[in-house]
DRENDO-1510 file (C-alpha; in Angstrom, 1 decimal, always signed):
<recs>
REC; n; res; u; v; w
REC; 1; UNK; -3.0; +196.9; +86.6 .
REC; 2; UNK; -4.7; +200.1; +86.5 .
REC; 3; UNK; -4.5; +203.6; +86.7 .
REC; 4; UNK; -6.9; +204.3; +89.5 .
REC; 5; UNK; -5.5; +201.0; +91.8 .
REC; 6; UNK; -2.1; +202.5; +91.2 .
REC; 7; UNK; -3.5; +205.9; +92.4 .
REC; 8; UNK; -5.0; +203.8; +95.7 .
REC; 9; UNK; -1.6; +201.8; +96.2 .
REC; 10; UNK; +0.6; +205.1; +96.5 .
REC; 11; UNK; -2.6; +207.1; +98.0 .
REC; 12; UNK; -2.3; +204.8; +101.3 .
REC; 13; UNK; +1.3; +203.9; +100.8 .
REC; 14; UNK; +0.6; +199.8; +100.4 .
REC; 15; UNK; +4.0; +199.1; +99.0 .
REC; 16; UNK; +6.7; +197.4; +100.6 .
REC; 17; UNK; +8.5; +200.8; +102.1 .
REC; 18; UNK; +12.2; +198.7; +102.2 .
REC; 19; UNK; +12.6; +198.9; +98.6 .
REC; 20; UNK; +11.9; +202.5; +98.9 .
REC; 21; UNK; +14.7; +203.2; +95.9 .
REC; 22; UNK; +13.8; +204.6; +92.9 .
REC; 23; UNK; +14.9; +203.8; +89.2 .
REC; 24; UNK; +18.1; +206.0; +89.2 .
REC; 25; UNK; +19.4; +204.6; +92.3 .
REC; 26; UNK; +18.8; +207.0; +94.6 .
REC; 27; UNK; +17.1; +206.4; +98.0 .
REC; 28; UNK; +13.6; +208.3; +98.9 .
REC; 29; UNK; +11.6; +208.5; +101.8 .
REC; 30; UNK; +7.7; +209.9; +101.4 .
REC; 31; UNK; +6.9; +212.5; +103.7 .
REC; 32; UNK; +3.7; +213.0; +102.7 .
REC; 33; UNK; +2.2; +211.0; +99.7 .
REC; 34; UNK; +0.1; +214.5; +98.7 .
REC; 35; UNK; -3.7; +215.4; +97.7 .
REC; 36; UNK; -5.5; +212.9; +96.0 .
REC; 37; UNK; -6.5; +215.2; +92.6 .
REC; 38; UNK; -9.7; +214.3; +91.3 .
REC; 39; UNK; -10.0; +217.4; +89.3 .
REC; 40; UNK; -7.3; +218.4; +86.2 .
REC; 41; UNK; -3.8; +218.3; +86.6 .
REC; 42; UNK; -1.2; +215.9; +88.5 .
REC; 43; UNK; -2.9; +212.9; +90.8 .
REC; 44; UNK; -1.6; +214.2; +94.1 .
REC; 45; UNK; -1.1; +217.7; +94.7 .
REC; 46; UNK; +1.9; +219.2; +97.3 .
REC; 47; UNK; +3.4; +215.7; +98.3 .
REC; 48; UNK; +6.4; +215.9; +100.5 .
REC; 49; UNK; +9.3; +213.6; +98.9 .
REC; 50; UNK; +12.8; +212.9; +100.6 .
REC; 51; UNK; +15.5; +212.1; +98.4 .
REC; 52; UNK; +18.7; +211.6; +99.3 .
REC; 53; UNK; +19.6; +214.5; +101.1 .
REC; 54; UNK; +16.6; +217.2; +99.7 .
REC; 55; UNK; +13.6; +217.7; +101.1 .
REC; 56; UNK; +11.3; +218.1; +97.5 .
REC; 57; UNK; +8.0; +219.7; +97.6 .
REC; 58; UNK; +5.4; +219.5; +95.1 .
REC; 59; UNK; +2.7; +217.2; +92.7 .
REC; 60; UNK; +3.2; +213.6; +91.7 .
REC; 61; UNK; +2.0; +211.7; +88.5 .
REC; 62; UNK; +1.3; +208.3; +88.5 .
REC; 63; UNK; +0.9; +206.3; +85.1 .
REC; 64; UNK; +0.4; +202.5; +84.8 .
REC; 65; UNK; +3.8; +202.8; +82.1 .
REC; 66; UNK; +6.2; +205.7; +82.1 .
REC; 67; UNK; +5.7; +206.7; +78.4 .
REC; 68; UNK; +1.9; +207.5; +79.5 .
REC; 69; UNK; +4.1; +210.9; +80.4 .
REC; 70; UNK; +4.5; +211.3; +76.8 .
REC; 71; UNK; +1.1; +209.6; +75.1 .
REC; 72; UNK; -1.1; +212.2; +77.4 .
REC; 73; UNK; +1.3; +215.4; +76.2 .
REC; 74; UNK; +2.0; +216.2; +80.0 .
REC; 75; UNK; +5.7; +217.5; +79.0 .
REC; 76; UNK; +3.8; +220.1; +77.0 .
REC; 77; UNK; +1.2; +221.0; +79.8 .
REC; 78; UNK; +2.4; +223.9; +82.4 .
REC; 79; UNK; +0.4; +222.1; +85.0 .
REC; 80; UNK; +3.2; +219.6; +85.6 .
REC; 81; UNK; +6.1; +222.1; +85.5 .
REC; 82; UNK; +5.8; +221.0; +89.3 .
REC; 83; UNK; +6.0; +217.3; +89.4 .
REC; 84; UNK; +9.0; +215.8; +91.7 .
REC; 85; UNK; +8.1; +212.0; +91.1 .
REC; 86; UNK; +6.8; +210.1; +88.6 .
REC; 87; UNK; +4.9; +206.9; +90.3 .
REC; 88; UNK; +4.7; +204.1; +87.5 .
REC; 89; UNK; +3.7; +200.5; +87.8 .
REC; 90; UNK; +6.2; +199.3; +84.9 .
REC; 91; UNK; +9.2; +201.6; +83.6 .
REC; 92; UNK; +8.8; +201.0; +79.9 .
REC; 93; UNK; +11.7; +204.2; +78.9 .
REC; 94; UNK; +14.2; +203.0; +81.5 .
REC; 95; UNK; +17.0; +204.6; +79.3 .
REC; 96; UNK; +15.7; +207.6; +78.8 .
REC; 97; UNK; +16.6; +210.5; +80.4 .
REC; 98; UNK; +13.9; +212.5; +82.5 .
REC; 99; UNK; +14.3; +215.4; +84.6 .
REC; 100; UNK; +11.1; +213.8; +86.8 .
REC; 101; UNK; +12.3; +210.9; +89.1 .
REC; 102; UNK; +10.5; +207.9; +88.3 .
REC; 103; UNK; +9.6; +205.2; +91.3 .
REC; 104; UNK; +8.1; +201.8; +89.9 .
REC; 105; UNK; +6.2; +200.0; +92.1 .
REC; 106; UNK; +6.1; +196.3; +90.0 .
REC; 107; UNK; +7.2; +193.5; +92.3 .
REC; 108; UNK; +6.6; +196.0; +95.5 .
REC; 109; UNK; +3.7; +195.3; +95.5 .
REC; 110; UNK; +1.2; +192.6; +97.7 .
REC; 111; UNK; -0.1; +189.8; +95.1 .
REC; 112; UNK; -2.5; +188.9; +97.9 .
REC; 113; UNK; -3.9; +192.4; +97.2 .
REC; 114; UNK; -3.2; +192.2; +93.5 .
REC; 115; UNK; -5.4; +188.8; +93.4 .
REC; 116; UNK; -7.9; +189.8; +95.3 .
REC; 117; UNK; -8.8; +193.4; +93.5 .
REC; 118; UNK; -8.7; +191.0; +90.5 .
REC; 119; UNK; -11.3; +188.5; +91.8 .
REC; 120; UNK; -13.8; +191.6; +92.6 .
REC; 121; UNK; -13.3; +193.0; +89.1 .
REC; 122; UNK; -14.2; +189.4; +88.0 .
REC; 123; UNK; -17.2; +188.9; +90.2 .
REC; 124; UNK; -20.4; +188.1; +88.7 .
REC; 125; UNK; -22.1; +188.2; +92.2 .
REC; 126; UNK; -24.6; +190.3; +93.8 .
REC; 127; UNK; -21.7; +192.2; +94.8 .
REC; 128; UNK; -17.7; +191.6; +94.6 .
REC; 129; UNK; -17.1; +191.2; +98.2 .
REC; 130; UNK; -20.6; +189.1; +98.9 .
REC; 131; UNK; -18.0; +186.0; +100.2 .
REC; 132; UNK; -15.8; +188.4; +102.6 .
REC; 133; UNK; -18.4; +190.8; +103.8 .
REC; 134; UNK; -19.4; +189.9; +107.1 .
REC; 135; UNK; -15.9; +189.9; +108.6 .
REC; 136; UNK; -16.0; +193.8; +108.4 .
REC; 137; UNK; -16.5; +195.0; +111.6 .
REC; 138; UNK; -19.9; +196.6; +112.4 .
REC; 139; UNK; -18.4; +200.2; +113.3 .
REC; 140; UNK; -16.5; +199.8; +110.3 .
REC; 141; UNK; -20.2; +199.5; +108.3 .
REC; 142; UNK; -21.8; +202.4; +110.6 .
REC; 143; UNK; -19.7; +204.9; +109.7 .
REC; 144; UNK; -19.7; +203.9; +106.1 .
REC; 145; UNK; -23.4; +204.1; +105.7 .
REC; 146; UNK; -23.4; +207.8; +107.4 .
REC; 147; UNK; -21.4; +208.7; +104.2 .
REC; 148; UNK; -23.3; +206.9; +102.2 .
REC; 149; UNK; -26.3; +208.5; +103.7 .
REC; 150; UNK; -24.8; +211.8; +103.3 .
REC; 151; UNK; -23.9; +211.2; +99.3 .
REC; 152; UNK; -27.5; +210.1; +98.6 .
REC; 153; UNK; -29.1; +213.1; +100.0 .
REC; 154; UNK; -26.6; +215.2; +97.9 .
REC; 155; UNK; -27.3; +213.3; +94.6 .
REC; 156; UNK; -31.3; +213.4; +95.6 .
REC; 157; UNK; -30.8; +217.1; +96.5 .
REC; 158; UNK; -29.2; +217.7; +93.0 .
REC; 159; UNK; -32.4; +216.8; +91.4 .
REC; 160; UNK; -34.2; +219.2; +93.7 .
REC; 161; UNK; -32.1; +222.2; +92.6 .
REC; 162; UNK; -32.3; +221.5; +88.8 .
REC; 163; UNK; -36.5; +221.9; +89.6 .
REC; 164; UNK; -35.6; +224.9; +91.3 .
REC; 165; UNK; -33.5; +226.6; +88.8 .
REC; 166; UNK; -36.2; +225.4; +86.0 .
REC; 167; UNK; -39.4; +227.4; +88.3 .
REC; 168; UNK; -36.8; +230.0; +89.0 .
REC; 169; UNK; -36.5; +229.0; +92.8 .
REC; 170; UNK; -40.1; +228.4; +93.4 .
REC; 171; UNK; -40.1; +226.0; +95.9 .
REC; 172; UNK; -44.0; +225.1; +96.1 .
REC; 173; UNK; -43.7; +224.8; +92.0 .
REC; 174; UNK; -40.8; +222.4; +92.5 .
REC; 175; UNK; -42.2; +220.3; +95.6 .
REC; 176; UNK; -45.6; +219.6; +93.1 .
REC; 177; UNK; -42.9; +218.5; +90.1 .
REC; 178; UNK; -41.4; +216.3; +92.6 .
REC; 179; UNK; -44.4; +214.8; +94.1 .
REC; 180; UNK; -46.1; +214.4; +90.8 .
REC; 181; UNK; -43.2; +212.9; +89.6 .
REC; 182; UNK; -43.1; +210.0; +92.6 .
REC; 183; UNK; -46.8; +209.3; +92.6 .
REC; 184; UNK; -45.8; +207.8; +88.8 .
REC; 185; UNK; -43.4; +205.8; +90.8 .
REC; 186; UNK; -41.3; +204.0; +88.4 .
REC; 187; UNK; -43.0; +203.1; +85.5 .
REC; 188; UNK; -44.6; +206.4; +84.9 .
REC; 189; UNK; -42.3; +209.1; +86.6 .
REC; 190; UNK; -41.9; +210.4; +83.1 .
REC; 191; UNK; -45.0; +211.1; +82.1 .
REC; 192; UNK; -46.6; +212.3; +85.5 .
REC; 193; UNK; -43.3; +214.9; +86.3 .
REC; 194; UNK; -44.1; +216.6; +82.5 .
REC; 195; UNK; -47.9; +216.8; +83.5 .
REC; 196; UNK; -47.0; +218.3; +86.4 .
REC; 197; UNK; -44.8; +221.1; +84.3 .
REC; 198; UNK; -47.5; +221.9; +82.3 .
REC; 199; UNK; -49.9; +223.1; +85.0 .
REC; 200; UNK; -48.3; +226.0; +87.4 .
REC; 201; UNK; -49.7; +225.8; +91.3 .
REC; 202; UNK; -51.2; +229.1; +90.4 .
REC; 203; UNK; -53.3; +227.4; +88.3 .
REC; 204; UNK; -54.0; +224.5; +90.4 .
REC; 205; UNK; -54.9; +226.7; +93.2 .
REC; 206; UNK; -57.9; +228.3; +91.1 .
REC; 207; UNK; -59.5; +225.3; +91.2 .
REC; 208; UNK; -58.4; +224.1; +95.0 .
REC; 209; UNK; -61.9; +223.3; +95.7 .
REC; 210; UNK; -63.2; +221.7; +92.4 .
REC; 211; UNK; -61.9; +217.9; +93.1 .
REC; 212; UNK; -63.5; +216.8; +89.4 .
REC; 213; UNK; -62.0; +219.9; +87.6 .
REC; 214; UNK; -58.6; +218.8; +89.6 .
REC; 215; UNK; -59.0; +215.4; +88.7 .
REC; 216; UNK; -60.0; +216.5; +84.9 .
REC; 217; UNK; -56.9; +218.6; +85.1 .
REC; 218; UNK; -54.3; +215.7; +85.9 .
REC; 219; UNK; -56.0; +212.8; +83.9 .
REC; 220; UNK; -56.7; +214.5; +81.0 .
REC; 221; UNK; -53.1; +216.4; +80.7 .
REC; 222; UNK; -52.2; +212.7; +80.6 .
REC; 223; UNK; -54.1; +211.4; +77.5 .
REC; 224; UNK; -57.0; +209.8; +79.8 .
REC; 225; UNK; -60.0; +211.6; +78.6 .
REC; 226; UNK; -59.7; +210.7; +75.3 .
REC; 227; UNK; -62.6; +208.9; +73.3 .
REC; 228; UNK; -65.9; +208.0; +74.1 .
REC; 229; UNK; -67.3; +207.5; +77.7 .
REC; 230; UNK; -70.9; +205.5; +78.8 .
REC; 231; UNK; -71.0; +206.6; +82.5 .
REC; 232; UNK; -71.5; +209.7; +83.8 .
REC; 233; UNK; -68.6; +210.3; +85.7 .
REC; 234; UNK; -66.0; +210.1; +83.2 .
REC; 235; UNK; -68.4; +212.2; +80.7 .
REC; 236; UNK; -68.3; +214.9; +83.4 .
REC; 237; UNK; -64.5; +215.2; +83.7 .
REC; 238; UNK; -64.0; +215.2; +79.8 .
REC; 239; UNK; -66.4; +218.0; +79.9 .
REC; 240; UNK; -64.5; +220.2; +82.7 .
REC; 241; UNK; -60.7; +219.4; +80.9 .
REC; 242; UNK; -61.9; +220.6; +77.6 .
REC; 243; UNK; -63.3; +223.3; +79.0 .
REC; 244; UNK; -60.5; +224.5; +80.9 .
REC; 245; UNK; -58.2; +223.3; +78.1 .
REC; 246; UNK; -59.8; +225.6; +75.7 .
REC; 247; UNK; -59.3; +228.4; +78.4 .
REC; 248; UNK; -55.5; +228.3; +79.3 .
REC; 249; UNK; -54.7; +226.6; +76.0 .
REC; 250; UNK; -53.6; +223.7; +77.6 .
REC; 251; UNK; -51.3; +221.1; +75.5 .
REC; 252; UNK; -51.4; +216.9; +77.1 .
REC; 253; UNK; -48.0; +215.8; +77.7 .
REC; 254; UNK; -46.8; +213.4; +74.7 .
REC; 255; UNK; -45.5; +210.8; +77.0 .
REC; 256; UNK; -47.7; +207.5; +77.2 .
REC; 257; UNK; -48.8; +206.5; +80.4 .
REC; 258; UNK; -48.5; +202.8; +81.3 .
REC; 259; UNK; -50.9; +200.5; +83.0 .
REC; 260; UNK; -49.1; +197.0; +81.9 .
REC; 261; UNK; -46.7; +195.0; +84.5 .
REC; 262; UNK; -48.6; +196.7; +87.3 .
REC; 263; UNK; -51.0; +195.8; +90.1 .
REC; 264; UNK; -54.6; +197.8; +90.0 .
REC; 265; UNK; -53.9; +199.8; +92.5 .
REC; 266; UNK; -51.1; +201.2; +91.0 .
REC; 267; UNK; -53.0; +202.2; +88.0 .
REC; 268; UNK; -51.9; +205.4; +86.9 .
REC; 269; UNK; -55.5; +206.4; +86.9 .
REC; 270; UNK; -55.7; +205.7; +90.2 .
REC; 271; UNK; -52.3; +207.5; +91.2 .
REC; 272; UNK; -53.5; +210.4; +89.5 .
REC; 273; UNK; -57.2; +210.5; +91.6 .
REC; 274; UNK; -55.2; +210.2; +94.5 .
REC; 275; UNK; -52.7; +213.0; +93.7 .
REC; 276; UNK; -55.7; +215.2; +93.1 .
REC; 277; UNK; -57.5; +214.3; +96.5 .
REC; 278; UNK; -53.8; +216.0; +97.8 .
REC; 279; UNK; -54.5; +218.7; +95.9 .
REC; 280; UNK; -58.3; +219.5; +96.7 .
REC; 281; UNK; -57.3; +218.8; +100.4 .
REC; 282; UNK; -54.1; +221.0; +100.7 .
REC; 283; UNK; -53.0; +224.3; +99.8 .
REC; 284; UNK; -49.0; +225.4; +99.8 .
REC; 285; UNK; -48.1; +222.2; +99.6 .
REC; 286; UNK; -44.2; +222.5; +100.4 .
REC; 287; UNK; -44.9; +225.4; +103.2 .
REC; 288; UNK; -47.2; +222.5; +105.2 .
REC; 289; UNK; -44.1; +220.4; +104.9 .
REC; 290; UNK; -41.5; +222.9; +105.9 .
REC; 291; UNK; -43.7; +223.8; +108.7 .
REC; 292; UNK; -44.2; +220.3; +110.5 .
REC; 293; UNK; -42.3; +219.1; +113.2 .
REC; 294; UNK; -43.7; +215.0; +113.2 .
REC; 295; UNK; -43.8; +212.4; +111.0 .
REC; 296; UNK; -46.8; +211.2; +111.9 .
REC; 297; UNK; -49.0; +214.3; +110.7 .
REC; 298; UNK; -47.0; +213.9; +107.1 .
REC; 299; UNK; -48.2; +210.1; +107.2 .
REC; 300; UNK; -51.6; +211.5; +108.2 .
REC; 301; UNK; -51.5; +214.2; +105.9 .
REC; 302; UNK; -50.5; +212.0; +102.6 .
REC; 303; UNK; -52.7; +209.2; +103.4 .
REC; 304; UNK; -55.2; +210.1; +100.7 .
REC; 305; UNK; -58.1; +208.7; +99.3 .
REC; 306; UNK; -59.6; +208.5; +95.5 .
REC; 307; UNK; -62.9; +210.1; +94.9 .
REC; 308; UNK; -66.1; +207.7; +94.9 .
REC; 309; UNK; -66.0; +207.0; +91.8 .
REC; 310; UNK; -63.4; +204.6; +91.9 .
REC; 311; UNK; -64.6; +202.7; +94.5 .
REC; 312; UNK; -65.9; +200.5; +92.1 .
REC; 313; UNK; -63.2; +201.5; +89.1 .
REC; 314; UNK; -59.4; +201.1; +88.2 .
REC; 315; UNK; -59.8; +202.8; +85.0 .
REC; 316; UNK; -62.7; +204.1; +83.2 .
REC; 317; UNK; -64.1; +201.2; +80.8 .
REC; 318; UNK; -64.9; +198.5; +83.5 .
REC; 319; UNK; -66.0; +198.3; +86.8 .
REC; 320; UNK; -64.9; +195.9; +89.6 .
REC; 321; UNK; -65.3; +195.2; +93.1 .
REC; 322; UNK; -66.5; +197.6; +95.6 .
REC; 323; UNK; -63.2; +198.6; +97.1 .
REC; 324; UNK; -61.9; +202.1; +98.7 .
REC; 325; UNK; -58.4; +203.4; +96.5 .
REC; 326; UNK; -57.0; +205.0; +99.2 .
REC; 327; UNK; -53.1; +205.2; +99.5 .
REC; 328; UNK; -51.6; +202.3; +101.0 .
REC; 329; UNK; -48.6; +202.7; +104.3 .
REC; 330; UNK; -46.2; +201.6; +101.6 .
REC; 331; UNK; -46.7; +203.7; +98.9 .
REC; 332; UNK; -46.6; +206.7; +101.8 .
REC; 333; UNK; -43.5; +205.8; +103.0 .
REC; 334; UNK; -42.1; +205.6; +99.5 .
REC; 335; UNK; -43.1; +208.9; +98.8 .
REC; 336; UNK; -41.5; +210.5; +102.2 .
REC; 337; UNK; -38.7; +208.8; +101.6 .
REC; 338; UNK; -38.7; +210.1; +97.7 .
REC; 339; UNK; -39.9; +213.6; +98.4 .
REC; 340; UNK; -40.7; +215.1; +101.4 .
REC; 341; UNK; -36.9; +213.6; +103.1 .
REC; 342; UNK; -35.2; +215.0; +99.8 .
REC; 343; UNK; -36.9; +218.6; +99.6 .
REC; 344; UNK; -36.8; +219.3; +103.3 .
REC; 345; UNK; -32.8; +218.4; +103.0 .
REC; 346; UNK; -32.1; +220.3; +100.1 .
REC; 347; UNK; -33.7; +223.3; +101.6 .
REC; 348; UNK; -31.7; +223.0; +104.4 .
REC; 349; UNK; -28.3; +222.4; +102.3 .
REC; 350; UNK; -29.2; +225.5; +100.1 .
REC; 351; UNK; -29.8; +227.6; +103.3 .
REC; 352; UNK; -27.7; +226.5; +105.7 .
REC; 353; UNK; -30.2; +225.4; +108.0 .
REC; 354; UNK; -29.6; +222.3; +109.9 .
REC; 355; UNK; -32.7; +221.7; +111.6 .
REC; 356; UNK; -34.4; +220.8; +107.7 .
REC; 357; UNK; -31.5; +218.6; +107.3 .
REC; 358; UNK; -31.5; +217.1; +110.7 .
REC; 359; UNK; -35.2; +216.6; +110.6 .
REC; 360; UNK; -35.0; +215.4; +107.6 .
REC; 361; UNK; -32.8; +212.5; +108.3 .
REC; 362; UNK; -34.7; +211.7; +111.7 .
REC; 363; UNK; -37.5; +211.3; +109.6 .
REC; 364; UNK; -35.8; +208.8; +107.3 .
REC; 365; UNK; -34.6; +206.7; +110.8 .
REC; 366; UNK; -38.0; +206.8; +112.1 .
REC; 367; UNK; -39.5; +204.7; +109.0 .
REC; 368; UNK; -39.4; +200.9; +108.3 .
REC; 369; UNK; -36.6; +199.9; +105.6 .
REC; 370; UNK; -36.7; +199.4; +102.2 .
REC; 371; UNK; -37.9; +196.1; +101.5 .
REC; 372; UNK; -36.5; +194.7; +98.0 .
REC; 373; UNK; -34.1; +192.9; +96.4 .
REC; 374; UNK; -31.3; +194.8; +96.7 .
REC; 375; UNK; -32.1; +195.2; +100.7 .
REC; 376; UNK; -32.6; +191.3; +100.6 .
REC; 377; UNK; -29.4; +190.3; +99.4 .
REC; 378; UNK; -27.8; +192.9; +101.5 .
REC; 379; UNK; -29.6; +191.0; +104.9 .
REC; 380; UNK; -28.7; +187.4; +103.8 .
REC; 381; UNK; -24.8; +188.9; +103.9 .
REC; 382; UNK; -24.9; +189.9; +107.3 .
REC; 383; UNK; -25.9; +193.5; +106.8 .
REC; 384; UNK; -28.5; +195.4; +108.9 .
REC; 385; UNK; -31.3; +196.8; +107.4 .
REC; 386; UNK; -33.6; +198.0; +110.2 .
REC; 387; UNK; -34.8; +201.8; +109.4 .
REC; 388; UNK; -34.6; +203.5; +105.6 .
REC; 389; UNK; -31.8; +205.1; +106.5 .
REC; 390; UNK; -29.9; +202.0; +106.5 .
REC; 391; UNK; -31.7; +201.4; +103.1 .
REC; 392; UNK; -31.4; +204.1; +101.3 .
REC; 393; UNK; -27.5; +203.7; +102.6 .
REC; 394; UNK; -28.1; +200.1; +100.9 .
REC; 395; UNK; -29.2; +201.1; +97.4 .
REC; 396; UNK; -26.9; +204.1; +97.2 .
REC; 397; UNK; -23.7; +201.5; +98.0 .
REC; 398; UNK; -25.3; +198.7; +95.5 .
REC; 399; UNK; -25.6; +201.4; +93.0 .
REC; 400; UNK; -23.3; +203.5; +92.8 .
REC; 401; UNK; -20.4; +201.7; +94.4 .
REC; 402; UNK; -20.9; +197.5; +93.7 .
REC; 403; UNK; -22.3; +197.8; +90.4 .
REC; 404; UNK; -19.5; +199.6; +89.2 .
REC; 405; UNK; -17.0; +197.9; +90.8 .
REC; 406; UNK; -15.8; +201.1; +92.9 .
REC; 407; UNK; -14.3; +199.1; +95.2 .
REC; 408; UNK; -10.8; +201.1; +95.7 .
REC; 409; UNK; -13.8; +203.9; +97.5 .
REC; 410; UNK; -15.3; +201.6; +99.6 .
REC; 411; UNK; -14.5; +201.6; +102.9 .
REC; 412; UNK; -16.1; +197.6; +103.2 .
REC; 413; UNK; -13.3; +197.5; +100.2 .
REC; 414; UNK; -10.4; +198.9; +102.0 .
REC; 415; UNK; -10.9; +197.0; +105.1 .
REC; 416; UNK; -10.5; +193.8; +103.1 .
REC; 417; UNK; -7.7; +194.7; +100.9 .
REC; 418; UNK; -5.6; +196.2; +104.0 .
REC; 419; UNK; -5.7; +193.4; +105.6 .
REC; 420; UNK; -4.1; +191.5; +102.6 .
REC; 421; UNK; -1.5; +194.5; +102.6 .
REC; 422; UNK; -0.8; +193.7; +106.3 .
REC; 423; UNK; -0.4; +190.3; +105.9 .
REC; 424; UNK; +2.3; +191.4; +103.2 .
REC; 425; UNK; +4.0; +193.6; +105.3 .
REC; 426; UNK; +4.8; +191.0; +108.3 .
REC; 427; UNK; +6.8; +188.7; +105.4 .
REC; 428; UNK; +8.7; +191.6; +104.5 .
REC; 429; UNK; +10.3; +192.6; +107.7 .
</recs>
């Protein structure tokens, strides 16, 4: 047993309601089972407990054994001076005298439910409930991915407001972080989001319509200019970083970037071309995005291509096949779904503007899902994965719910486990 199942069993009341006496004796009836606390202080706040013949009104504590009272100081803590019951799972101080009522819940308790929270916290699988998944109804899964939905655009918007509070609510400074930071996708996020830091849009914008001193800018502040070059190219952008290097005193990021366990084309070299074709070819860059109403001209707008120079390059010591470096539909959608959906939804949280946040999310349900596999394994259970709302929904579930077992929040998990608490239920009346 533990704490936090104990919290979930009294939470939703899954006990067996005809042995509703408590320790002393005394027969109670729950009004109201109170708040679930997930800040300091008691678990649930202003509960409604009958006993007897008194109404009681106030907090109640729940602890796997009643001595936890005593091990976690709570008589000495003027935050449960209003406690009227004490919810345990095993009364380990049944003699001692307590002011606090205490209610144990051992033996009241479903050992279908019991067995089954045990089998998920046991599972190995892909996920703990891989086996009983598809017999939750679709509605049931609906409304559980709009809240899932809903919690990843907060934790994505989180990110978007630490930028913000680092460029002191600059939003065009914090949109290039962002994007700089996805076009290193995951292997080189680092690296690319602390080049980005160390050069401001107003510097950027100096050089708006110099691609090579652009592209000198965002290779170079990565360590790629470094050492001896044959063609001319290459010489020519080492020429125009030092340069301006010299003349804004310009320090390269210490972060290695990474070219191993990567296709070509995702060459940070190439990334890093293409994010400075964005650049030579926009200007404002989070202004154009709060200012367009369709997808399509985003799509249009991101679907950049590297200067000439790599049509024949990946990096700068060898040449290769004739071949245009010009940003693929997947890589595109990645980034919308990364940092254009994120940005335009924070905005909208931070101002109270629905139609960002409504766009926003349109956007995400007008773009093909998420294939990986994480959405795979999700598909081969039974669940839809048909726009990236539904997979974004996917990987925010997998990761922050499966993978650590938060089962007792889920509401896949509670469908399952009340129906072992209903079965219980019809053997006890």
């Amino acid at each position: 047993m533990t704490e936090r199942l104990l919290q979930y069993l009294w939470q939703f009341q899954y006990y067996n309601k005809q042995s509703s006496i408590l320790d002393n004796g005394d027969i109670f009836q729950v009004i109201h089972p109170g708040r679930f606390n997930t800040n300091q202080g008691p678990d649930f706040l202003e509960a409604k407990i009958r006993i007897e013949d008194t109404l009681w009104v106030g907090h109640v504590e729940v602890h796997v054994k009643t001595s936890d009272w005593y091990r976690h100081a709570h008589q000495f803590d003027r935050n449960y001076d209003n406690v009227v019951l004490h919810v345990v799972w095993e009364n380990d101080l049944p003699e001692r005298d307590t002011r606090i009522p205490v209610f144990s819940m051992h033996s009241k308790v479903s050992m279908l439910l019991l067995e089954q929270y045990k089998y998920w916290m046991d599972s190995a699988g892909f996920i703990a409930c891989g086996n009983q998944i598809r017999d939750v109804s679709r509605i049931i899964w609906i409304s559980w991915r709009e809240r899932l939905l809903a919690e990843r655009m907060q934790r994505k918007s989180a990110m978007v407001f630490s930028f913000l509070l680092q460029t002191h609510q600059h939003w065009e400074e914090t949109f290039w972080w962002l994007l700089a930071r996805n076009f290193g996708a995951a292997l080189n996020f680092e690296p690319f989001e602390a080049m980005a830091k160390t050069l401001p849009v107003t510097l950027l914008a100096r050089y708006k319509n110099q691609l090579p001193v652009l592209e000198a800018l965002l290779l170079g502040q990565c360590g790629l200019l470094e050492g001896d070059f044959e063609e001319a190219y290459p010489i020519r952008l080492q020429r125009d970083y030092l340069h301006v290097k010299a003349k804004y005193k310009l320090q390269p990021v210490r972060q290695s970037v990474h070219f191993l366990r990567t296709r070509p084309v995702n060459f940070p070299t190439i990334r890093l071309a293409q994010l400075a074709r964005l650049l030579y070819r926009s200007s404002h860059l989070f202004t154009f995005i709060k200012e367009t109403a369709q997808l399509s001209d985003i799509r249009n707008w991101l679907a950049v291509t590297a200067s000439e120079f790599w049509d024949e390059h990946y990096t700068f010591q060898k040449s290769s096949v004739h071949r245009s470096k010009k940003l693929g539909n997947q890589m595109i959608d990645i980034l919308i779904i990364n940092t254009v959906v994120p940005i335009l939804f924070a905005y909208g949280l931070l101002h109270n503007e629905e139609q960002y946040k409504n766009r926003a999310l349109n956007w995400l349900d007008e773009l093909d899902p998420e294939v990986n596999a994480i959405t795979n394994s999700f598909t081969d259970l039974g669940i839809v994965n048909k726009s990236a709302c539904d997979s974004q929904a996917l990987l925010e579930l997998k990761g922050h719910y499966c993978d650590v077992k938060r089962c007792l929040d889920c509401a896949m998990g509670n469908t399952l486990l009340k129906r072992s608490v209903s079965v219980y239920m019809e053997t006890c009346t």
